[in-house]
N, C-alpha and C positions, 0 to 999 in steps of 0.2 A: 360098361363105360370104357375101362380101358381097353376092350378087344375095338368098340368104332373109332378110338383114338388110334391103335394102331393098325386098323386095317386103313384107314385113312390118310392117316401121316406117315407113322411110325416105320412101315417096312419099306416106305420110299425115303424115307428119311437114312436110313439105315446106308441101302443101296447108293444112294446118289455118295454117301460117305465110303463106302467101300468101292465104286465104279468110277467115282469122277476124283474127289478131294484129297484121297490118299496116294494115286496113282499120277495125278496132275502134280499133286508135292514132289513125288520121286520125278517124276519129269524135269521139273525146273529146281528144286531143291535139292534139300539132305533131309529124304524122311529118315526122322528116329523110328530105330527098327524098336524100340522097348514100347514105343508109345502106340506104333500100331499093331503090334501084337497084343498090348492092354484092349483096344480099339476094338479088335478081331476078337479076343475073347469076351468079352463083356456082349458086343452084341448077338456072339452064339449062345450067351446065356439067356438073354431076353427073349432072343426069336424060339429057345428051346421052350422058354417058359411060356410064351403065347399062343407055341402048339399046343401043350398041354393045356391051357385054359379052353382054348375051342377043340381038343376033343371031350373034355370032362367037365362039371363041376370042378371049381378049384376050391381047396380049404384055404381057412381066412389065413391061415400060416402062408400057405403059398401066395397067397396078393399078397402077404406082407414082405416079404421075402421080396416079391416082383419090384414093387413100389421103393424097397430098399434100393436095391438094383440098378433101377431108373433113373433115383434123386442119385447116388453114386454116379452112374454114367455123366450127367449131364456136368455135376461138378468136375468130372475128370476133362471131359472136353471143354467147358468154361476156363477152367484155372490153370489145366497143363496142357493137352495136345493144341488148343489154339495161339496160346501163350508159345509154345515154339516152333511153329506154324508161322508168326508172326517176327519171332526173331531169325528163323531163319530167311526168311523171302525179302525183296524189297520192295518197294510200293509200286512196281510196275508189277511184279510176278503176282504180289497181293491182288492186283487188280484183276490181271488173268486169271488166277484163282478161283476169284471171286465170279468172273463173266461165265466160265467154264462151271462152278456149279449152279445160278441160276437158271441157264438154260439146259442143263438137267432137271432143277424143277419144274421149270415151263414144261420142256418134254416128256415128262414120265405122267 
């Protein structure tokens, strides 16, 4: 289940966050450099752990471990990196932001 989630979503989900949304910040904004290096490390964790599920069996430790991982990630980008994503930009750049990753997900 989780490998169709993220060969589906997950490794465009990733990508369009490291190609478009971090890169369009430092464009127009002040990316925090702490937040996206959390950013940068958490998802080399995930994508290292996704390799290892589709070369092997994983032990239920390891999903568990993964799925820790994941609810962390998501909290961290819910409550902190968007949270000042949001106070740094203003609703114009918000909106650019915003146009610039959609049509990354159109296009990927």
């Amino acid at each position: 289940m989780f490998l169709e989630f993220w060969k589906a979503h997950g490794r465009r989900h990733f990508r369009i966050e490291e190609e478009v949304l971090l890169p369009c910040w430092a464009l127009i904004g002040t990316v925090d450099e702490h937040a996206a290096a959390q950013l940068s490390r958490e998802h080399l964790a995930i994508r290292s752990a996704a390799t290892a599920i589709e070369a092997r069996a994983p032990s239920l430790d390891q999903l568990q471990e993964l799925g820790a991982n994941l609810a962390a990630h998501v909290r961290f980008e819910e409550r902190h990196l968007f949270t000042l994503i949001e106070e740094d930009l203003g609703s114009d750049q918000l909106s650019r932001l915003a146009t610039a990753v959609l049509e990354a997900e159109e296009a990927l």
